[in-house]
MARFI-786133 format. One record per residue (C-alpha): z, y, x; residue in three letters. Coordinates in steps of 0.2 Angstrom, whole numbers, padded with zeros to 4 digits, always signed. Layout:
# residues N
ZYXALA ...
***
This chain:
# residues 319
-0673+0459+0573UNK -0689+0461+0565UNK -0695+0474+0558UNK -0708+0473+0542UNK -0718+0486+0531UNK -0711+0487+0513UNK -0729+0485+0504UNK -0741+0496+0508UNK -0731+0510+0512UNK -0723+0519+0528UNK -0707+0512+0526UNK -0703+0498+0538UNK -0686+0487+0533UNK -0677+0470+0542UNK -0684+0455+0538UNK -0667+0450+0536UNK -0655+0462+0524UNK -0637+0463+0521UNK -0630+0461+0504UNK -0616+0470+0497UNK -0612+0462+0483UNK -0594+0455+0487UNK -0590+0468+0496UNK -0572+0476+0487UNK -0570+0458+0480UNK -0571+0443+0491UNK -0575+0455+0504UNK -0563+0468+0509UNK -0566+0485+0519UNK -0561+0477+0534UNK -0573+0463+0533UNK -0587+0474+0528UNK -0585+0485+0543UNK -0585+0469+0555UNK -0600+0462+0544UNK -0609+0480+0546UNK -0608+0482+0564UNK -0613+0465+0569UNK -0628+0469+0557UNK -0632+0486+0565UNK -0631+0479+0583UNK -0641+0465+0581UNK -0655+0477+0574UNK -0653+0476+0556UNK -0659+0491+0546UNK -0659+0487+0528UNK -0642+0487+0516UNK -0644+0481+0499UNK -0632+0487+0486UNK -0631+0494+0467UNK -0620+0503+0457UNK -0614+0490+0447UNK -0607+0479+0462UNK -0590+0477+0458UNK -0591+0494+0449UNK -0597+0503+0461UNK -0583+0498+0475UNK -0598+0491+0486UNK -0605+0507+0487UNK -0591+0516+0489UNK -0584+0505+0505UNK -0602+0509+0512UNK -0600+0526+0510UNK -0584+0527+0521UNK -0591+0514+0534UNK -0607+0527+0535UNK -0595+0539+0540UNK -0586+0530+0553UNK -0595+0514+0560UNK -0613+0517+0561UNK -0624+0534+0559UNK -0632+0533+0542UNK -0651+0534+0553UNK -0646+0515+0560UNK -0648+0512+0541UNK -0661+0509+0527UNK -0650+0511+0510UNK -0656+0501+0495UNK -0646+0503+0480UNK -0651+0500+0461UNK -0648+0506+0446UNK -0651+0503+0425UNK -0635+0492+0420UNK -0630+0502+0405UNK -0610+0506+0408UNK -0608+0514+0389UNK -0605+0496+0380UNK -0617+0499+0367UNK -0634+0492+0375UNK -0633+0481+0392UNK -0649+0490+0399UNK -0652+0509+0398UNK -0666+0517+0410UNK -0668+0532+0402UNK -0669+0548+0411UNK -0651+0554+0406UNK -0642+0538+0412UNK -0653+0535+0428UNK -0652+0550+0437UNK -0635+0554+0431UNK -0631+0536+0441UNK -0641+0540+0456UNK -0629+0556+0458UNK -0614+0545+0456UNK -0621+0532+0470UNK -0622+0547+0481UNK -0608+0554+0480UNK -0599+0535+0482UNK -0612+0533+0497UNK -0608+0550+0504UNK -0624+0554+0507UNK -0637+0566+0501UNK -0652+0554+0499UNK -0653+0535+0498UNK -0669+0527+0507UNK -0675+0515+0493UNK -0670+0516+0474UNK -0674+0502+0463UNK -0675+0498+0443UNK -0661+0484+0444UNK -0670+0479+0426UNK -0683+0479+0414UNK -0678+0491+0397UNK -0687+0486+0383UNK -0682+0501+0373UNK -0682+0515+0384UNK -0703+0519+0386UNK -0708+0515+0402UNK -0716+0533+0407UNK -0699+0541+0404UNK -0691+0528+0417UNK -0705+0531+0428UNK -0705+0550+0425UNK -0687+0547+0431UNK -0690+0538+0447UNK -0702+0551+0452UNK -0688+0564+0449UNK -0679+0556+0461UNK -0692+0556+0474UNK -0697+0572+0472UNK -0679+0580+0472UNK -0677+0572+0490UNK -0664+0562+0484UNK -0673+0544+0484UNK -0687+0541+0497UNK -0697+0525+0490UNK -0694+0516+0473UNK -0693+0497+0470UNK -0688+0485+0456UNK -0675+0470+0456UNK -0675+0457+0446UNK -0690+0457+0435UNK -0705+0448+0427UNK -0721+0447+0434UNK -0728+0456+0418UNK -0713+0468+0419UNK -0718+0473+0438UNK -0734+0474+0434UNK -0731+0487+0420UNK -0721+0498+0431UNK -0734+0495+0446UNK -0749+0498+0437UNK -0742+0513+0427UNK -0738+0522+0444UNK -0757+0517+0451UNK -0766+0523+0437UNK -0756+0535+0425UNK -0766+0552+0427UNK -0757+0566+0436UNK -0748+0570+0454UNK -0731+0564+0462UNK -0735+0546+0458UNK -0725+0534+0468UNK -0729+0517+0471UNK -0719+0503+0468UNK -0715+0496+0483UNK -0704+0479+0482UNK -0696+0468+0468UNK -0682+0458+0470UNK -0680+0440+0464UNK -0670+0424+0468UNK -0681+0414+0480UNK -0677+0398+0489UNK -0684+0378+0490UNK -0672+0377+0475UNK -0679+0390+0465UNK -0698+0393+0471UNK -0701+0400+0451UNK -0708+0418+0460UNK -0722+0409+0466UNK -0729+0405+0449UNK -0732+0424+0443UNK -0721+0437+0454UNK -0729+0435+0472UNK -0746+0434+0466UNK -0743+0449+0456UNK -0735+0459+0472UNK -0749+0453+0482UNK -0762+0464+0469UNK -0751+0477+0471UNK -0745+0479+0488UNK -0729+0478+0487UNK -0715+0467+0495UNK -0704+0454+0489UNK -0685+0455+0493UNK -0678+0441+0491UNK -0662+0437+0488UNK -0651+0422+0485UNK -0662+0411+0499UNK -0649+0399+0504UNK -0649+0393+0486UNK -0632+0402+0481UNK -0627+0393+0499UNK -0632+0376+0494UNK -0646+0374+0506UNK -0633+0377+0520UNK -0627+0359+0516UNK -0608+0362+0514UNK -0609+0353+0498UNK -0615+0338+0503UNK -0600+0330+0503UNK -0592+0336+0489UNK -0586+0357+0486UNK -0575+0361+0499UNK -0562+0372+0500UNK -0563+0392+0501UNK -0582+0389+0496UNK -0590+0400+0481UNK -0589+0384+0471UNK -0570+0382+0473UNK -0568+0400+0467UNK -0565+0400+0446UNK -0579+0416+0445UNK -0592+0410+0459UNK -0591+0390+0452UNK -0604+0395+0437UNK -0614+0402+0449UNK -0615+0389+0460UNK -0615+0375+0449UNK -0635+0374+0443UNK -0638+0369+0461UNK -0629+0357+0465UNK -0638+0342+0455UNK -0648+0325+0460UNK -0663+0336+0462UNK -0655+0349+0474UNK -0647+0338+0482UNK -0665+0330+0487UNK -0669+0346+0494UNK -0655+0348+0503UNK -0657+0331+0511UNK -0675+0335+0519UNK -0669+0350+0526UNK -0656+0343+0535UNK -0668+0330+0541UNK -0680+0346+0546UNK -0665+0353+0553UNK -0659+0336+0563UNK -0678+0336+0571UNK -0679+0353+0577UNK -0663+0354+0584UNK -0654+0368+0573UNK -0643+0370+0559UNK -0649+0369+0540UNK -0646+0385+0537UNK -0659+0391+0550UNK -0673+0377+0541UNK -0670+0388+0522UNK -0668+0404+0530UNK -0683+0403+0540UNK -0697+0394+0524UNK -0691+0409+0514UNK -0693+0422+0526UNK -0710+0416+0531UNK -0718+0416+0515UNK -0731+0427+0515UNK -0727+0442+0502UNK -0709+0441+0510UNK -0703+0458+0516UNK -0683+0453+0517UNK -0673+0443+0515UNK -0656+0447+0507UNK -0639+0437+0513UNK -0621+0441+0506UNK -0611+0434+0521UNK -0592+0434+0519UNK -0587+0431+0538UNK -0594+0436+0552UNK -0595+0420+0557UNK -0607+0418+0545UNK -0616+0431+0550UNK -0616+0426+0567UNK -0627+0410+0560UNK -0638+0420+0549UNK -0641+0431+0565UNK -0647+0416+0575UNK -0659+0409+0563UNK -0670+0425+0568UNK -0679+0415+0581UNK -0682+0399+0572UNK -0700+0398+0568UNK -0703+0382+0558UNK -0719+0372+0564UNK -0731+0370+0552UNK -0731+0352+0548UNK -0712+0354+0543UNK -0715+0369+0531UNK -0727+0358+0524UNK -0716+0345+0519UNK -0704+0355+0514UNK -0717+0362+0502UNK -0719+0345+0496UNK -0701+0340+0495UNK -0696+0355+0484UNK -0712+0358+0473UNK -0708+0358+0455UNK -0713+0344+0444UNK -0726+0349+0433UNK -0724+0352+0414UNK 
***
């Protein structure tokens, strides 16, 4: 599998991740062991996770996986951390709350260090030099390698970024990736966010690129059964994507996919992952078998006169 630099640092990561996120829900241990070692053997490095996944029960079947199915070196660990647990705020970087959850991801990870730690979100009332202060803590401590951020705004990013660039004094660490929901149904990080990781050298993770697994046309016809959009708390998730304007998308790339010779999934996969800016891509396989199908859209490069009209068939309308 490839391998890409994560911004302009020295950490290299897959270009395709695997996601934790169901893993203790619709994923069980067993499962996540098969999904981890066909990962691993097929070269992948990167694991994305975060302490909130399933309350922390991703991280914790990683942790016993890393101590039994691969050697934590095969593995780049990238977990997250700012969801407040307390139920008096829903966001809480501060310095108590984040280092007190990177010990917690440790110790459910059973390791001593994780390889990338990320600000899962913006906190508007915690300053922004205490959060960073914080991050750098971790780094300095040996206990994170690199820092990132998930799901933010490109203003937000940029804050955290620039901070790190320019605040005055030493252990500074840059802010390699952010994360965000990128597909040719959602192409919104290309209005602000990619330009703004561009200026600051840092690399986009982006997850969700099967467009919550529409663009892999199994809705087409209609939800089918054992889907996401079957289950009672996936449906919601699913359910923004699955209108006349989707369903346009999803129509030219299965005509992409029809010309070329390979499966849908390979056409969505493959625009996203090419994007300049793109270091990963994040995929939340269930099966193996869908990770078997993730795995051999590695080598689909798609020419340029179809990326270009897949450009044109999922450009936004302009307001």
């Amino acid at each position: 599998m490839e391998q890409r630099q994560a911004g302009g640092s020295g950490l290299w990561v897959s270009c395709t991740a695997l996601g934790t996120m169901t893993w203790g829900n619709d994923t069980d241990e067993e499962s996540a062991s098969e999904l981890l070692t066909t990962f691993v053997d097929a070269g992948g490095t990167l694991i994305d996770t975060a302490d909130i996944y399933n309350g922390g029960e991703g991280e914790r079947i990683l942790g016993r996986l890393l101590n039994g199915v691969v050697r934590r070196s095969d593995v780049i660990i990238a977990t997250k951390a700012g969801h407040a647990t307390d139920g008096h705020r829903p966001f809480d970087a501060s310095r108590r709350h984040l280092l007190s959850s990177l010990e917690s991801s440790l110790r459910r990870l059973q390791t001593d260090h994780v390889d990338l730690w990320q600000l899962h979100v913006n906190d508007p009332a915690t300053p922004v030099e205490e959060t960073l202060a914080a991050l750098d803590a971790a780094v300095s401590s040996g206990k994170a390698r690199y820092i990132g951020v998930g799901d933010m705004t490109a203003w937000q990013f940029a804050t955290y970024a620039t901070w790190q660039q320019a605040a005055p004094g030493v252990g500074r660490n840059p802010v390699l990736t952010a994360g965000a929901e990128y597909s040719l149904v959602n192409r919104s990080a290309e209005r602000d966010l990619l330009p703004a990781l561009r200026a600051r050298r840092a690399g986009l993770i982006a997850w969700s690129p099967l467009g919550r697994g529409v663009l892999s046309a199994k809705y087409r016809n209609g939800v089918p059964p054992g889907s996401r959009a079957s289950r009672p708390h996936m449906a919601s998730y699913v359910e923004p994507y699955l209108g006349d304007s989707s369903r346009r998308i999803v129509e030219s790339v299965c005509t992409a996919a029809d010309g070329l010779g390979v499966s849908p999934l390979a056409v969505a996969l493959g625009w996203v992952r090419d994007t300049p800016g793109v270091a990963s891509v994040a995929v939340g396989p269930r099966t193996a078998a869908q990770l078997e199908e993730i795995l051999a859209a590695e080598e689909v490069r798609l020419p340029r006169e179809i990326r270009e009209a897949l450009d044109d068939a999922s450009t936004p309308p302009r307001g």
